[in-house]
DRENDRENMI-254019 format. One record per residue (C-alpha): residue number from 1; residue in three letters; x, y, z. Coordinates in Angstrom, 1 decimal. Example, Ala and Ser with C-alpha at 12.3 -4.5 7.8 and 13.67 -1.06 7.14 Angstrom:
+-----+-----+--------+--------+--------+
|   n | res |     c1 |     c2 |     c3 |
+-----+-----+--------+--------+--------+
|   1 | ALA |   12.3 |   -4.5 |    7.8 |
|   2 | SER |   13.7 |   -1.1 |    7.1 |
+-----+-----+--------+--------+--------+
% end
This chain:
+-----+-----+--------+--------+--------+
|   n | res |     c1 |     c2 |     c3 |
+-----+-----+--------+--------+--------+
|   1 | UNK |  -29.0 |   25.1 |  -16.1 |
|   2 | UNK |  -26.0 |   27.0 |  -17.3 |
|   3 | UNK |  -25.0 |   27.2 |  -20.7 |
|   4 | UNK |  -23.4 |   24.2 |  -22.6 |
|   5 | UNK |  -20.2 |   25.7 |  -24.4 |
|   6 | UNK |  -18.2 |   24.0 |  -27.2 |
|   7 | UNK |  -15.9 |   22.7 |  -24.7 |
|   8 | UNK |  -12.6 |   23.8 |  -26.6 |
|   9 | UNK |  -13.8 |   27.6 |  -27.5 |
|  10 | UNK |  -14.2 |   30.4 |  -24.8 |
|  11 | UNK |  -17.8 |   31.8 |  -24.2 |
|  12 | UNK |  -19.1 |   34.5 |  -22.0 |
|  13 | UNK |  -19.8 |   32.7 |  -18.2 |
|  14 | UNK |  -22.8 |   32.0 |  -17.4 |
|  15 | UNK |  -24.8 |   34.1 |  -15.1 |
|  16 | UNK |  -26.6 |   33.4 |  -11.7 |
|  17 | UNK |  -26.4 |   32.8 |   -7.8 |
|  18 | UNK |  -24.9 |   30.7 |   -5.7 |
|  19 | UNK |  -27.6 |   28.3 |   -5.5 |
|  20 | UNK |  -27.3 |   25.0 |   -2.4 |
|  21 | UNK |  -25.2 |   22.2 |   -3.4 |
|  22 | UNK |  -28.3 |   19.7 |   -3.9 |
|  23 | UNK |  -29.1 |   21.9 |   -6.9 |
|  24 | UNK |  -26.0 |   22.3 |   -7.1 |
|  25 | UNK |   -1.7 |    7.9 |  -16.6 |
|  26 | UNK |    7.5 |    6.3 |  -19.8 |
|  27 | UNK |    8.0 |    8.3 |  -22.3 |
|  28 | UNK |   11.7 |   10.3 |  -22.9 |
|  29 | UNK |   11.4 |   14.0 |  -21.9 |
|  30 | UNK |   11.2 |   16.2 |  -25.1 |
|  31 | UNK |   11.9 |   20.1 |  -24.7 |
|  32 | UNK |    9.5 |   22.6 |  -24.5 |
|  33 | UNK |    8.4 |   23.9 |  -27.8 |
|  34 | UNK |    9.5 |   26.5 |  -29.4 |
|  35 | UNK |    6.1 |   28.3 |  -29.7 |
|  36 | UNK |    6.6 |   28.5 |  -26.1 |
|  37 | UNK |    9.0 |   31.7 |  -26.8 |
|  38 | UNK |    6.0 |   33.5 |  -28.5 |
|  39 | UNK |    4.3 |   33.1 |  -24.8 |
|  40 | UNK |    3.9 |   37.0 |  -23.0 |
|  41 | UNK |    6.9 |   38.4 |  -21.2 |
|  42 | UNK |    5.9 |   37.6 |  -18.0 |
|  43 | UNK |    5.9 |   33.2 |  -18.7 |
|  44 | UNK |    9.4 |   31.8 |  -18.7 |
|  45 | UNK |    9.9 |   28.3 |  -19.4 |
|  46 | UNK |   10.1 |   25.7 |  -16.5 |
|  47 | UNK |   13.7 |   25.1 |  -15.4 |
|  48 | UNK |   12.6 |   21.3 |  -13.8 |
|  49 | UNK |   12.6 |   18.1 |  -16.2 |
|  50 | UNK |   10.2 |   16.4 |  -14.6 |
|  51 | UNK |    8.9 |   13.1 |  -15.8 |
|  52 | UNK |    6.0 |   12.8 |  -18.1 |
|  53 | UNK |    2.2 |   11.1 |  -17.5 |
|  54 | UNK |    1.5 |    7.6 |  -16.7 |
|  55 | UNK |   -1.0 |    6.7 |  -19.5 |
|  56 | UNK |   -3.8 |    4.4 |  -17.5 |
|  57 | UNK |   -6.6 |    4.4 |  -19.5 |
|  58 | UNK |   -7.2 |    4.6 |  -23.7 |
|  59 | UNK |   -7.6 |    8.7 |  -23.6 |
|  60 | UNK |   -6.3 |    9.4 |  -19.6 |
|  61 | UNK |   -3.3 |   10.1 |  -18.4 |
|  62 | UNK |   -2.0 |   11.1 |  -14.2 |
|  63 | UNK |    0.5 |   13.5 |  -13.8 |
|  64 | UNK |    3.3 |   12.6 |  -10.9 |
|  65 | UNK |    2.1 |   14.4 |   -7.6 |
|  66 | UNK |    2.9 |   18.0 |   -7.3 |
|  67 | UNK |    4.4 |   19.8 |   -4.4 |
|  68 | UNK |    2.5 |   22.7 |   -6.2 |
|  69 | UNK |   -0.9 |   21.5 |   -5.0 |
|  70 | UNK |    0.4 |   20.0 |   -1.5 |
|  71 | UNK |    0.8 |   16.4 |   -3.1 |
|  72 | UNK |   -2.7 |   16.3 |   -5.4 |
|  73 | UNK |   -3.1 |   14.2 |   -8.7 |
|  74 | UNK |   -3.9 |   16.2 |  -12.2 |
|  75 | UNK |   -5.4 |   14.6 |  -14.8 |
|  76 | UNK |   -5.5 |   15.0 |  -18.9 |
|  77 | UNK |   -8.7 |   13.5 |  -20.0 |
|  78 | UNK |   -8.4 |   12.9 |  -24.0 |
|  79 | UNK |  -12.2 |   12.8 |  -24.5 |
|  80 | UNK |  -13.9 |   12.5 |  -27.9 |
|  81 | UNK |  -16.3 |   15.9 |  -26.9 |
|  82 | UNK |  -12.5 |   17.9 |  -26.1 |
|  83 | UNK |   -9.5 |   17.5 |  -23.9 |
|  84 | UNK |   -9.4 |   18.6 |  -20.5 |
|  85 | UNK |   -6.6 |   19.2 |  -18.2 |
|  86 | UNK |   -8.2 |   18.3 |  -14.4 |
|  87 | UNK |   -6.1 |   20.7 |  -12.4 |
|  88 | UNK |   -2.7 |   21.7 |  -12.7 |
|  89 | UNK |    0.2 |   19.4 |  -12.2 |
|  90 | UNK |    4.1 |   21.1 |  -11.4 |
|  91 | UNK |    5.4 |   23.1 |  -13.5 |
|  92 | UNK |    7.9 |   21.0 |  -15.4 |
|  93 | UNK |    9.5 |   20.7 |  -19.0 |
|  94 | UNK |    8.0 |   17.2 |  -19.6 |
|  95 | UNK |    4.1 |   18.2 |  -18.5 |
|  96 | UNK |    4.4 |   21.2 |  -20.7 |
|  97 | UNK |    6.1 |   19.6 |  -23.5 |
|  98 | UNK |    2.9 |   16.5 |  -23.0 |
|  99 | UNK |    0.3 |   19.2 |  -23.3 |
| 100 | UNK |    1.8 |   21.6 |  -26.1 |
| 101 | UNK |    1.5 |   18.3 |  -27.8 |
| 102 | UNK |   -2.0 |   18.2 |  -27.9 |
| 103 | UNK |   -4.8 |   19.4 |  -30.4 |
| 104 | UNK |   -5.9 |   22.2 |  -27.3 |
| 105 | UNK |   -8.3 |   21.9 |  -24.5 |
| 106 | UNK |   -9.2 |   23.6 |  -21.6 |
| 107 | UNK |   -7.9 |   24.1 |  -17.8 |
| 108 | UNK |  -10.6 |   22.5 |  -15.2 |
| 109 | UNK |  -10.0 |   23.4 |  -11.7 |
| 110 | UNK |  -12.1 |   21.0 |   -9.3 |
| 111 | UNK |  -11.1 |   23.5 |   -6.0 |
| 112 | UNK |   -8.3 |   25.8 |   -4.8 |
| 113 | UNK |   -5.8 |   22.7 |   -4.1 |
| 114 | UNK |   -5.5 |   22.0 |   -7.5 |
| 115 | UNK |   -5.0 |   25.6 |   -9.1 |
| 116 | UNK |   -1.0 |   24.9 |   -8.8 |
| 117 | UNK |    0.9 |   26.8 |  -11.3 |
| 118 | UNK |   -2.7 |   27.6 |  -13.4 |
| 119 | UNK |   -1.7 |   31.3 |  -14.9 |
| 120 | UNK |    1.7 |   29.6 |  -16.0 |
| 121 | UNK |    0.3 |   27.1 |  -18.1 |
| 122 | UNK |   -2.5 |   29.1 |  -19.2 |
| 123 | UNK |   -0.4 |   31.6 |  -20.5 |
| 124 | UNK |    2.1 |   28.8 |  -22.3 |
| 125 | UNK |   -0.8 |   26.7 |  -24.0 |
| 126 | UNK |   -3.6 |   29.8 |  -24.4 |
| 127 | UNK |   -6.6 |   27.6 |  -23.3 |
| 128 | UNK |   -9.8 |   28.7 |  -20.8 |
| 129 | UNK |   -9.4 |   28.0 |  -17.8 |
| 130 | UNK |  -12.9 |   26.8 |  -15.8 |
| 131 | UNK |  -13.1 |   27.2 |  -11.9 |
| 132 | UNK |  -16.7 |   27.6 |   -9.7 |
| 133 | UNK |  -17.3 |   31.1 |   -9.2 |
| 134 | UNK |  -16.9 |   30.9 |   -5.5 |
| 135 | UNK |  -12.8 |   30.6 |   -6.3 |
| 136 | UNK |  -12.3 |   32.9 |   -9.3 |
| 137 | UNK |  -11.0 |   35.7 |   -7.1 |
| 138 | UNK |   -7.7 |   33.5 |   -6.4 |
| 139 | UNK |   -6.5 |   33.2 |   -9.7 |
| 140 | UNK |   -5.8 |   37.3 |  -10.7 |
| 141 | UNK |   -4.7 |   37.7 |  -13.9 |
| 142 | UNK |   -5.4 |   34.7 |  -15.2 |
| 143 | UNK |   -7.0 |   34.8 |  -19.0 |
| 144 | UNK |  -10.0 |   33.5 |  -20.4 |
| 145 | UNK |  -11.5 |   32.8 |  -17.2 |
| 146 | UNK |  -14.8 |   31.2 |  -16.8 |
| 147 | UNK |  -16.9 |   30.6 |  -14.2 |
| 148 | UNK |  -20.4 |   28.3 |  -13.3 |
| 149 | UNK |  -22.2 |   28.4 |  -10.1 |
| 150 | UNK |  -24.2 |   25.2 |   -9.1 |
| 151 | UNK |  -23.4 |   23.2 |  -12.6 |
| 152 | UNK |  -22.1 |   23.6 |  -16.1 |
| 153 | UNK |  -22.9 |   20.8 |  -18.8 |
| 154 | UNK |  -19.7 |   21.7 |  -21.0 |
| 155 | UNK |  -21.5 |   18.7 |  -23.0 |
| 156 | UNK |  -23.7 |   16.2 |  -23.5 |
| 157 | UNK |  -21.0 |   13.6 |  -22.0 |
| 158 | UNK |  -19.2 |   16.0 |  -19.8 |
| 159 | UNK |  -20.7 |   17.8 |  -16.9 |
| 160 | UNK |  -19.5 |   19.7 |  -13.7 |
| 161 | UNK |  -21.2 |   20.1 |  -10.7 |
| 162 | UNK |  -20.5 |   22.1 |   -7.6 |
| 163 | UNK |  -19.7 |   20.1 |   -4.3 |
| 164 | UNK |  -18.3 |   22.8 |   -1.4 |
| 165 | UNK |  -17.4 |   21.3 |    1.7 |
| 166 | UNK |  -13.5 |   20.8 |    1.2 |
| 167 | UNK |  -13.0 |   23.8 |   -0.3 |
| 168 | UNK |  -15.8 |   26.6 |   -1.1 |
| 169 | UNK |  -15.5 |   26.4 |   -4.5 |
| 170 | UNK |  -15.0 |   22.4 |   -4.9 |
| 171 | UNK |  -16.5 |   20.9 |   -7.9 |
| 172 | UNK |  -16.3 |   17.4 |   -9.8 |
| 173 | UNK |  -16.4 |   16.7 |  -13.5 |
| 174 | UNK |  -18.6 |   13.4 |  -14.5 |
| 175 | UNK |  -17.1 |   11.8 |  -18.2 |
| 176 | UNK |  -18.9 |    9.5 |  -20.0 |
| 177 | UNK |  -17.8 |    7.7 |  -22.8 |
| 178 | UNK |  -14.1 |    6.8 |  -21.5 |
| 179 | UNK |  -11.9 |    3.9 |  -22.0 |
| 180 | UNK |  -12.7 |    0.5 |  -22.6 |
| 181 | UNK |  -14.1 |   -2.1 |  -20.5 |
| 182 | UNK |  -11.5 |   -4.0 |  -17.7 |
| 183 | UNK |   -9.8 |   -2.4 |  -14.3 |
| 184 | UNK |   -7.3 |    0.3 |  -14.9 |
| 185 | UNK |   -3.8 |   -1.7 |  -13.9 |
| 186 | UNK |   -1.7 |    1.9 |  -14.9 |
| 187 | UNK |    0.3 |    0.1 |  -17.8 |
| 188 | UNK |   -2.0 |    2.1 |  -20.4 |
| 189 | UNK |   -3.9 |   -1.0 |  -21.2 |
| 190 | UNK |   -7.3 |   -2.1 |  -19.6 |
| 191 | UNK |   -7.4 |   -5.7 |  -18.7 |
| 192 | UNK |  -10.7 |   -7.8 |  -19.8 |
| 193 | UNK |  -13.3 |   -8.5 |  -17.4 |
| 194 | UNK |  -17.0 |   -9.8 |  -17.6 |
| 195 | UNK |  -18.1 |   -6.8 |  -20.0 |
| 196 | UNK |  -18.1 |   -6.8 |  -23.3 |
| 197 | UNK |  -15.0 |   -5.4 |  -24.9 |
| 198 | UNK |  -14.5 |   -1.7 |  -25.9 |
| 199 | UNK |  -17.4 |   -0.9 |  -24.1 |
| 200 | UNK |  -17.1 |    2.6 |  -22.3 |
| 201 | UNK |  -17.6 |    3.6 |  -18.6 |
| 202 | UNK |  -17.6 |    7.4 |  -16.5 |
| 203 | UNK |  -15.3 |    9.1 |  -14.5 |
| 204 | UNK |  -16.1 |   11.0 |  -12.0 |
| 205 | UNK |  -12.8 |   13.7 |  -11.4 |
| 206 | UNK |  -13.4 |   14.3 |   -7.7 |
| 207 | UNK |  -11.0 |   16.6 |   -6.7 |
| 208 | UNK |  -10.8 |   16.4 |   -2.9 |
| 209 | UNK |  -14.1 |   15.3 |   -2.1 |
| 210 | UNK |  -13.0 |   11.7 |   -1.6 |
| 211 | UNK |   -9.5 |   10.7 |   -0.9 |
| 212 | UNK |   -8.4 |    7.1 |   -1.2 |
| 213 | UNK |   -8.2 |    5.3 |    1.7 |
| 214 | UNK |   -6.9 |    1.8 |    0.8 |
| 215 | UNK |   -6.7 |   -0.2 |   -2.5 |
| 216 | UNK |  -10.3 |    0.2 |   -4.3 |
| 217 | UNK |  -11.2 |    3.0 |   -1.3 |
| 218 | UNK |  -11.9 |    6.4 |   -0.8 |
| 219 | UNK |  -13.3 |    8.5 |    1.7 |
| 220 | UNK |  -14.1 |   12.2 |    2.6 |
| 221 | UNK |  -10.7 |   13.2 |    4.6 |
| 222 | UNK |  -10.7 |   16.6 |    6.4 |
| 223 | UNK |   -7.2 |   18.5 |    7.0 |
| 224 | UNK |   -6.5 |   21.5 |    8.7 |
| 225 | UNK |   -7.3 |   23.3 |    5.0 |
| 226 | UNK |  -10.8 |   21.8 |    5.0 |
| 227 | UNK |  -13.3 |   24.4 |    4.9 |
| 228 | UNK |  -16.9 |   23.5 |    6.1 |
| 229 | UNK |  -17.7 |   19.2 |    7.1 |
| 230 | UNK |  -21.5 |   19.6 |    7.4 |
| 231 | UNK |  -21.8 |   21.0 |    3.8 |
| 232 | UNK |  -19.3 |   18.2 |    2.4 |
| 233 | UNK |  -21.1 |   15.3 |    3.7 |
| 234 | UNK |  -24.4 |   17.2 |    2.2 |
| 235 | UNK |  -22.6 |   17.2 |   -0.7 |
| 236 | UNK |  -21.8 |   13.8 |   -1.2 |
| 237 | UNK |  -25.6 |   13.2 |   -0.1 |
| 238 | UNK |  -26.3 |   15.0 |   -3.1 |
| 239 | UNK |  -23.9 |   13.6 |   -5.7 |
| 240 | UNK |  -25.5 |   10.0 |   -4.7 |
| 241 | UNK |  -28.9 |   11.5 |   -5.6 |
| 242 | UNK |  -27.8 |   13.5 |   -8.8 |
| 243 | UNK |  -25.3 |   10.7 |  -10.6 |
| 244 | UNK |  -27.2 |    8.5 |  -13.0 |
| 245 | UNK |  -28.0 |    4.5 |  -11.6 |
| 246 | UNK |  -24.6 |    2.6 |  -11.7 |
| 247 | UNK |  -22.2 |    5.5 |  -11.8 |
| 248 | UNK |  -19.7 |    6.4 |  -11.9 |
| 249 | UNK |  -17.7 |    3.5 |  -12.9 |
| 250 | UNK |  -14.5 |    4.9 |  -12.4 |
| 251 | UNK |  -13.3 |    7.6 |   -9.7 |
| 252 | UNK |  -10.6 |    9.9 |  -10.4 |
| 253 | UNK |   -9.2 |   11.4 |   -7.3 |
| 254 | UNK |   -7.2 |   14.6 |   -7.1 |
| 255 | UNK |   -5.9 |   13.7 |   -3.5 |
| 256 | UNK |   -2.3 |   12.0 |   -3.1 |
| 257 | UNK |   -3.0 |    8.6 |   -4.4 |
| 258 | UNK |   -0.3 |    6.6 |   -2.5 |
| 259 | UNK |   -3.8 |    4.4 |   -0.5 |
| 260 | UNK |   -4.5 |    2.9 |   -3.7 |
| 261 | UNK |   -0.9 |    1.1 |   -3.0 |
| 262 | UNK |    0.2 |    1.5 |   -7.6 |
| 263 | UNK |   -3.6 |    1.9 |   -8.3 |
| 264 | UNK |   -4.4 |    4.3 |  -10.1 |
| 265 | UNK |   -8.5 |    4.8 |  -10.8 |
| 266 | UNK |  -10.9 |    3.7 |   -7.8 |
| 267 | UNK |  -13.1 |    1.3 |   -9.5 |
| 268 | UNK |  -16.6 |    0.7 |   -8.9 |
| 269 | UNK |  -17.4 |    4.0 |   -7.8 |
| 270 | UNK |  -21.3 |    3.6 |   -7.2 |
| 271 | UNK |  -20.3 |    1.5 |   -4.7 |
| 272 | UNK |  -18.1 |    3.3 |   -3.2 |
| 273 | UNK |  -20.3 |    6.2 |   -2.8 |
| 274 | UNK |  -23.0 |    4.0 |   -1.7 |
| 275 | UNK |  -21.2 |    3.0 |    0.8 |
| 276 | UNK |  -20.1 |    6.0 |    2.4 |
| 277 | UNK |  -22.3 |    6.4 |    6.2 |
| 278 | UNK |  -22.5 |    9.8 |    6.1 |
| 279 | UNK |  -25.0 |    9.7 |    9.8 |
| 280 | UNK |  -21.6 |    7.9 |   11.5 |
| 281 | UNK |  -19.3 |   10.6 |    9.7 |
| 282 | UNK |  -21.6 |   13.5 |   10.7 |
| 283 | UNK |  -22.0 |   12.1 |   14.3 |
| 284 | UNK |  -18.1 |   11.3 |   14.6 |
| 285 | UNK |  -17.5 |   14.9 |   14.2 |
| 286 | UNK |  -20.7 |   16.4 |   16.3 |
| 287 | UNK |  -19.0 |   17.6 |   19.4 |
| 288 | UNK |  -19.3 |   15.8 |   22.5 |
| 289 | UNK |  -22.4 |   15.8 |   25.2 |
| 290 | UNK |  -22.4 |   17.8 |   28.6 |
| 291 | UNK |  -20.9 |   15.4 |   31.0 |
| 292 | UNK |  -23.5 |   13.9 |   33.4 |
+-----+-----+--------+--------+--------+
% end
């Protein structure tokens, strides 16, 4: 188990291998702030409005899809243990004004599709930016860089684990203790369901490990970028085994979300997981017999 670091102050990375992956949300546009001029002489200030996040949960927020990370979802995750940016949206006035707003956090990076603009807004906003060890070399001169190999509990409620198969260095981020009980309509609020009110649920932030497929679907989706099938569906076998009973409640995808048809949030993750058939994926993608 890597170290658990205070998950808005830097540490030194943790050490180790490379172990298997089974242990393995409208707002007006405000300008940039001024502190931004203080930033290193390298960073200038974006020169695209933009539009701000879509609040869709109490605490979450999805940035509009970025051509920077070939049409992916970032997320800022306003979570009681620290904020966290889930990958980088584009580089534009109103997402940098959105997170110069905020009290600090830190940079997650679930896999190389979602590092975007990363050195940019690290050096605007000055926080750590995370990645799994395996894709630290393609962010050069980027600051406070940390790395984890097979899993890093930032805290007791926030934990990432290592997932290659889309990327090498793909990772997810489970979140406990977000929003309030009722499905996630992307107005902000949470509409009441069977659960008691203001009760909390998880999120896992998948990255590109699942991609949604329909309204309330996602799937594993390989593209001509994917790097290694057998070792994604392996890690999905793993994630099933690994996630406590009955979550995630909520997935957070960091695909192009346009499936989901105005969704936002996948919900009922467990069962989405669940019913994944990774045997038929894996033998849809074994090649093809000698012909008799």
């Amino acid at each position: 188990m890597s170290q658990s670091p205070s998950p808005l102050q830097p540490s030194s990375p943790p050490s180790g291998g490379s172990p298997s992956p089974a242990s393995a949300c409208a707002e007006a546009v405000v300008p940039v702030p001024d502190a931004a001029a203080a930033a290193p002489a390298a960073w200038s200030p974006p020169t695209e409005a933009g539009r701000p996040p879509q609040p869709v949960l109490p605490g979450l927020w999805l940035f509009a899809p970025s051509r920077d990370s070939h049409g992916g979802s970032a997320w800022w995750l306003e979570h009681p243990d620290g904020g966290l940016l889930i990958d980088c949206p584009g580089w534009t006035e109103a997402n940098l004004a959105f997170l110069a707003r905020q009290a600090g956090g830190r940079i997650v990076l679930t896999s190389r599709e979602g590092h975007g603009r990363c050195r940019r807004f690290q050096q605007a906003l000055g926080w750590p930016v995370l990645v799994q060890e395996q894709e630290a070399y393609l962010l050069p001169g980027v600051e406070r860089l940390e790395t984890f190999a097979a899993e890093w509990q930032l805290s007791p409620r926030l934990q990432l684990l290592w997932t290659p198969g889309p990327t090498p260095g793909s990772c997810v981020l489970l979140a406990s203790g977000c929003g309030v009980s009722g499905a996630a309509d992307g107005s902000g609020a949470a509409q009441p369901d069977d659960e008691p009110a203001g009760e909390p649920g998880d999120i896992l932030f998948c990255g590109r490990l699942l991609s949604p497929t329909g309204p309330g679907l996602a799937a594993p989706l390989r593209s001509a970028r994917s790097f290694h099938w057998g070792r994604w569906l392996r890690s999905l076998e793993a994630l099933r085994r690994r996630l406590p009973p009955h979550s995630p409640r909520w997935i957070a995808s960091g695909a192009g979300l346009g499936a989901l048809r105005g969704g936002k949030l996948i919900e009922g993750g467990r069962a989405v997981l669940e019913g994944l058939d990774l045997e038929a994926l894996a033998a849809a993608a074994a090649p093809a017999g000698p012909q008799s």
